[in-house]
C-alpha positions as CSV (number, residue, x, y, z in Angstrom):
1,X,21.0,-3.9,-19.3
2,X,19.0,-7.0,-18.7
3,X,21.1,-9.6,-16.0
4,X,22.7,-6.9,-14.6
5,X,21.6,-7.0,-11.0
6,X,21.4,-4.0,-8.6
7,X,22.1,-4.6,-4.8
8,X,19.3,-2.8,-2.2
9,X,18.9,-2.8,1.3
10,X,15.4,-2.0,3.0
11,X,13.2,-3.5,6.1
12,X,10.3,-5.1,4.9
13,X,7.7,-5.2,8.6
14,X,10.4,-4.5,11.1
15,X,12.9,-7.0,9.1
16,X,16.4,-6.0,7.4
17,X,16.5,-7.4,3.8
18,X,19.1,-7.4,1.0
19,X,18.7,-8.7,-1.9
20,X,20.2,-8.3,-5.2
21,X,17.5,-7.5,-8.5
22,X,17.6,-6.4,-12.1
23,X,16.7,-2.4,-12.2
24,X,13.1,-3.8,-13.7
25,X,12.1,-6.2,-11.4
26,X,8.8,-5.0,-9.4
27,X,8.6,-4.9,-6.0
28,X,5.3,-6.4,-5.7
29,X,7.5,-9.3,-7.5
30,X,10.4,-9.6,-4.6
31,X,7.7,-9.3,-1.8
32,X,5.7,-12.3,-3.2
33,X,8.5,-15.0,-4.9
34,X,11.6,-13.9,-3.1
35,X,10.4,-12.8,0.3
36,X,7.5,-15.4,0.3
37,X,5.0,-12.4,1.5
38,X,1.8,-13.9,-0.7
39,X,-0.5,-11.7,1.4
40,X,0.0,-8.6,-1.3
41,X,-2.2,-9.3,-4.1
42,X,-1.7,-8.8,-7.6
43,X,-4.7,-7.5,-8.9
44,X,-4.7,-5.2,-12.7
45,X,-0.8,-4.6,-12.7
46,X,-1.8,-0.8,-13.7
47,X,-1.9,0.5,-10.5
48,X,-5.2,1.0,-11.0
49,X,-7.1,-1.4,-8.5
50,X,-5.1,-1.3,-5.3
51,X,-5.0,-5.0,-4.6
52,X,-1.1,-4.6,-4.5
53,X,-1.2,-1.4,-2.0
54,X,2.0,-1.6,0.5
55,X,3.3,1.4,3.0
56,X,6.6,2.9,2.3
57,X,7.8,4.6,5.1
58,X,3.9,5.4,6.1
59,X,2.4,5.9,2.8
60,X,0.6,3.5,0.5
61,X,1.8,3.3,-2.7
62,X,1.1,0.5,-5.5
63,X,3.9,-2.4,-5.4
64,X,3.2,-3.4,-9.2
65,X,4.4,-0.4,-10.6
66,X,7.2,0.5,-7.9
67,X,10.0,-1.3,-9.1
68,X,11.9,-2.9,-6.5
69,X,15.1,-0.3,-6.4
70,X,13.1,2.5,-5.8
71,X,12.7,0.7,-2.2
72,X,16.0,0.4,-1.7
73,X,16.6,1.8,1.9
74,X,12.9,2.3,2.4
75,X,10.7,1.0,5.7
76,X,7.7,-1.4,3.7
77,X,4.7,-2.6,5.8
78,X,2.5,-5.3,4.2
79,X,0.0,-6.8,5.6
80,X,1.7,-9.9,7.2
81,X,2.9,-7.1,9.5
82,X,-0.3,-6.0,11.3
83,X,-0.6,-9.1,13.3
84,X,1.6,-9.4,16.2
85,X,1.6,-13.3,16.3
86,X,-2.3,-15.1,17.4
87,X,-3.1,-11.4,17.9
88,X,-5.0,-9.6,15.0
89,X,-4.5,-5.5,14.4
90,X,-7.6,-3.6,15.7
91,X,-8.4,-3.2,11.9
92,X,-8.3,-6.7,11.3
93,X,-10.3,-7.5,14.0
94,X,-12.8,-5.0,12.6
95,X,-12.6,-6.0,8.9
96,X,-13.8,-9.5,10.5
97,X,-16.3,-8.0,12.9
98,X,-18.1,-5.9,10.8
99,X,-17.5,-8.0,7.6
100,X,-15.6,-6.0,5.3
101,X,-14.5,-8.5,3.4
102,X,-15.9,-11.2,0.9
103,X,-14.0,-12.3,-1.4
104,X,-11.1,-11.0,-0.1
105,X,-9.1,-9.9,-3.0
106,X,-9.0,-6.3,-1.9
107,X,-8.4,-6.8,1.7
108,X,-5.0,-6.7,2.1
109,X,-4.2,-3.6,0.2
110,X,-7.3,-1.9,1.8
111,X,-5.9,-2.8,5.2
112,X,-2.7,-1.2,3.9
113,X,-4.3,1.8,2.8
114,X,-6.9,2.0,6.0
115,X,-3.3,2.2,8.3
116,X,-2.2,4.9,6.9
117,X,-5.4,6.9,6.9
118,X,-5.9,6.3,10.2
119,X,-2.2,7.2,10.6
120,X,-2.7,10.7,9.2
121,X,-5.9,11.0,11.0
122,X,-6.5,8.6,14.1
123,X,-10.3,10.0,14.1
124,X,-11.9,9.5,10.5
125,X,-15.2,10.2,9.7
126,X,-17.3,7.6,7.6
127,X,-17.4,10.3,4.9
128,X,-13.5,10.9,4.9
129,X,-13.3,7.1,5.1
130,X,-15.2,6.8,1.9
131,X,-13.0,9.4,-0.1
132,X,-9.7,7.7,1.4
133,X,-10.5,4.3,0.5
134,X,-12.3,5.1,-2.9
135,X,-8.4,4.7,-4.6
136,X,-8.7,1.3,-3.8
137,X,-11.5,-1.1,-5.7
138,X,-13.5,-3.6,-4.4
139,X,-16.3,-5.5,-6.3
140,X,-18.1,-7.2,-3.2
141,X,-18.9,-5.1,-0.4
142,X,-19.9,-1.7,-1.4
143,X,-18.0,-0.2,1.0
144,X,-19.9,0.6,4.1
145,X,-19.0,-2.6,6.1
146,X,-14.9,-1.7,5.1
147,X,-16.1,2.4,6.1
148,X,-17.7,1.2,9.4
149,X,-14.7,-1.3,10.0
150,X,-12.5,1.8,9.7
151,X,-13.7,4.2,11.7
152,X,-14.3,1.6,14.7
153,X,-10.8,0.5,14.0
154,X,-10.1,4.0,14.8
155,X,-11.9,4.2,17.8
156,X,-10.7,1.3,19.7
157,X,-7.3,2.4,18.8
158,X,-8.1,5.9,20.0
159,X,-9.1,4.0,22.9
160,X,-6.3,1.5,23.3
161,X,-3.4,4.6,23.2
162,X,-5.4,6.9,25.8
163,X,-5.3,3.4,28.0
164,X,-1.9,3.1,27.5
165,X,-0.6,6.7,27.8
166,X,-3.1,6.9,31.3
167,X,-5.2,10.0,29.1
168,X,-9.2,10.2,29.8
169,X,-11.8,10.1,27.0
């Protein structure tokens, strides 16, 4: 089976991609040295540590032990995808703000994972926050500056729709 190449199809942050991969070939892999998208981490390659965590069609799920055929006409969102150009995602902005990041290992994938938990629930509190992000490991904060990035992430987002839609807080 090995050099026999499967041919896949998905958008990878709002782009079309094809490309052509043998049926093993991980999909953390084709983001990183054939799309060039160095901003998903490889971290324990067991799925364990959530360095690696990318959206599929809205829900996180660990690109090191998706292979990349299982994406095949899937919607993935990594993290070069929350920026719209010079202009940083409310959860970005917070992540800085409230520094919850050191290193910076984890960040990406927790970004990754904090979209889609505010996704599901647009008003998180710090205690659902810190069971939501707990599948995802970070040696350097503790937690509470990502928790309080999150939930104020949610807020101004909150805030940011109602302004948009003309609704009153």
């Amino acid at each position: 089976m090995t050099g026999q190449k499967r041919h896949i199809t998905l958008t990878v942050n709002g782009r079309p991609v094809s490309a052509d991969v043998e049926p093993r070939r991980l999909l953390v892999d084709l983001l990183r040295e054939d799309l060039g998208l160095h901003g998903t981490h490889i971290g324990c390659e067991h799925g364990v540590c959530g360095t690696c965590t990318v959206l599929r069609d809205g829900a996180s799920i660990r690109s090191c032990i998706t292979f990349a055929v299982q994406a095949d006409g899937a919607e993935i969102s990594t993290v070069e995808g929350l920026a719209q150009g010079a202009t940083l995602h409310p959860l970005q902005e917070e992540f800085w703000e409230k520094q919850g990041l050191q290193c910076g290992y984890c960040t990406p994938g927790m970004l990754m994972r904090a979209c889609e938990i505010i996704e599901r629930n647009p008003d998180p509190t710090p205690e659902q926050v810190r069971e939501e992000i707990a599948s995802n490991l970070c040696r350097c904060t503790g937690y509470q500056f990502i928790t309080e990035a999150v939930v104020d992430a949610a807020k101004r987002m909150r805030a940011d729709s109602d302004s948009t839609t003309g609704a009153q807080t």
